[in-house]
N, C-alpha and C positions, 0 to 999 in steps of 0.2 A: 607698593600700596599707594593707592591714589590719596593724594592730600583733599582733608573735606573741605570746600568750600566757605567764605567767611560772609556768602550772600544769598539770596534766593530770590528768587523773579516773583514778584509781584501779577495779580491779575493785572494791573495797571498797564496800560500799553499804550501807543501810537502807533499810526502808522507816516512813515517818514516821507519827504516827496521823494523817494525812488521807491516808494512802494512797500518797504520794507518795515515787516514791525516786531515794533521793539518796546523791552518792557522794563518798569522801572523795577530797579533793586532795592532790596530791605538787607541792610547788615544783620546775619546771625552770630557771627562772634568777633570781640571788640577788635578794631586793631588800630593801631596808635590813637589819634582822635575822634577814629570813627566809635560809636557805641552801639552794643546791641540791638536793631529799633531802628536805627535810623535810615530815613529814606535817600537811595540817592539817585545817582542819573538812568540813561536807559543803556540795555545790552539786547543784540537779537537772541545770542545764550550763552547759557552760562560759560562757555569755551573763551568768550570775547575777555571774561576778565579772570585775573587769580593771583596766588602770593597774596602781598598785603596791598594789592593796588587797589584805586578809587575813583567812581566814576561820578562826579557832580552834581545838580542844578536838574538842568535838560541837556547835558551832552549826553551825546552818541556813541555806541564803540559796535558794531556790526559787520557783516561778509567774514571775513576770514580773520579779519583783524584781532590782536591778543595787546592787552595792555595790562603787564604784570610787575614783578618787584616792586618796588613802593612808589608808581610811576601812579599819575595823578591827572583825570581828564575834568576840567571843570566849564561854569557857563556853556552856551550855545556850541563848543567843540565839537570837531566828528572825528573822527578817527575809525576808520573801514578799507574795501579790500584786504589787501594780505600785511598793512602795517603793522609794524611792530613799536608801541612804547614801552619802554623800563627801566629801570633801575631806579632815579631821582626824579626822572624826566617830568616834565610838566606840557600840557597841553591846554588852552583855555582862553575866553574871548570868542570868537569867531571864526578861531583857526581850523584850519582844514589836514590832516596827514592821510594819506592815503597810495594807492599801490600798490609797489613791496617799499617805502619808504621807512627808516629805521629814526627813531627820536631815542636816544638813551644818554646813561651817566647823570651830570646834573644841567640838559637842553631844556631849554623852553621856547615853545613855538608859541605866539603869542598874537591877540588883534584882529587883523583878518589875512594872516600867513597861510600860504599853502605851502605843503609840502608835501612834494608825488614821486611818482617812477621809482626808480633805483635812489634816491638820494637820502644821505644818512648826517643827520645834525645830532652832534655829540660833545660832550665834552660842559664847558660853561659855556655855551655857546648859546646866541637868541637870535631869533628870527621871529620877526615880527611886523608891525605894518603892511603894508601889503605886497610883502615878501612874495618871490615865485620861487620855488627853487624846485624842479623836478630831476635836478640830477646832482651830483658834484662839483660840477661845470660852474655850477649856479651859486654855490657857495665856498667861504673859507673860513678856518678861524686859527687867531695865533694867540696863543696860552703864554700867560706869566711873564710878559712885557713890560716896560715902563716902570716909572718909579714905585708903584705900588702892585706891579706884578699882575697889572691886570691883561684879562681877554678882552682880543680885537676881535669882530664876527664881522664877516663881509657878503653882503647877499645882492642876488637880481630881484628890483621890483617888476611888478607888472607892465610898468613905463620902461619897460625896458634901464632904466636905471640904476645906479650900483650905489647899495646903501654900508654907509661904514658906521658901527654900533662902537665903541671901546668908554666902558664906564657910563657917565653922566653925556658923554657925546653919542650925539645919531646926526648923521649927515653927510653928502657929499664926498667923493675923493679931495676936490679941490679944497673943501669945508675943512676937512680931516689934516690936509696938511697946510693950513694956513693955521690951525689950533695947535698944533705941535710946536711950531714955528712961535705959535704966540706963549706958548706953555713952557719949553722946552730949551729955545731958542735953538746953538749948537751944542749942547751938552750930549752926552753918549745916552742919553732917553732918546734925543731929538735926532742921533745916528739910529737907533733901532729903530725908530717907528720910519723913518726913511727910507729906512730898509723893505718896512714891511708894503710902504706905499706902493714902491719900485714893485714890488712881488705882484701885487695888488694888479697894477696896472699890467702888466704882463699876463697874467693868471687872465683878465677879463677884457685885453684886448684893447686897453682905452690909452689912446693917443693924450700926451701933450698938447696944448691948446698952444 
């Protein structure tokens, strides 16, 4: 039995610059904070959204693209081709997914991130800034680290550059381990994240200065 829908297409529509148009959604049954009534972003049809997912603002979800389970596309977002977002995932800002790119669990792509091809950001992972990441190649992330157990995300910018996220830090390899060093010092925190640098720099190719 096909599960009913928790939205319905509005006459309201746009047409997108690749031509494509898309129309806003009206929530018809509540789901978490959404309420019956309310207006939210655009879809090309109703195929692009379901479960309890939500689409925002003026973001996008069109082509083949499905963004389902309690996956969550807000502001300027696109999300199209054959992407897939779900479960926790968040999408929002300026970012881009697209592809067969996969965003799921509790990922946030974020700012003005793209994310294309085959590449799959998972987990607590974020990408963001102006993130490239169209394959695996292009990102990493290490879960439940350090003293408080957090995620390190490590991604390619545009500038060909390699950006390292972990908590309240966004910055450089060299940034990343001069803050360990200053945080850490040699304690067995400051052996794991050493660790993870060493990986780091191996995984993307970047020499020792």
């Amino acid at each position: 039995m096909t599960q009913k829908k928790h939205f319905e297409l509005t006459a309201e529509f746009k047409v997108n610059i690749l031509g494509i148009k898309v129309f806003r959604i009206r929530c018809t049954k509540k789901i978490r904070e959404i309420e019956i009534g309310t207006l939210g972003g655009f879809v090309e049809t109703t195929e692009n959204l379901s479960g309890n997912a939500w689409v925002y603002g003026d973001a996008q979800v069109y082509g083949n693209a499905r963004v389902y389970g309690n996956a969550r596309v807000y502001d300027n977002a696109r999300v199209y081709d054959n992407a897939r977002v779900y479960d926790n995932a968040q999408v929002y800002d300026n970012a881009r997914v697209s592809g067969n790119a996969r965003v799921y669990d509790n990922a946030q792509v974020y700012d003005n991130a793209r994310v294309s091809g085959n590449a799959w950001v998972y987990g607590n992972a974020q990408v963001y800034g102006d993130a490239r990441v169209s394959c695996n190649c292009d990102y990493c992330c290490f879960q439940s680290f350090g003293s408080s157990g957090r995620t390190t995300t490590v991604f390619r910018e545009g500038n060909d550059k390699i950006k390292v996220s972990c908590g309240c830090f966004s910055g450089t390899i060299d940034e990343f381990e001069q803050q360990v060093k200053k945080t850490h010092g040699d304690n067995q925190y400051a052996c794991q994240y050493n660790a993870i640098i060493n990986l780091i720099k191996i995984k993307f190719n970047v020499k020792d200065n």
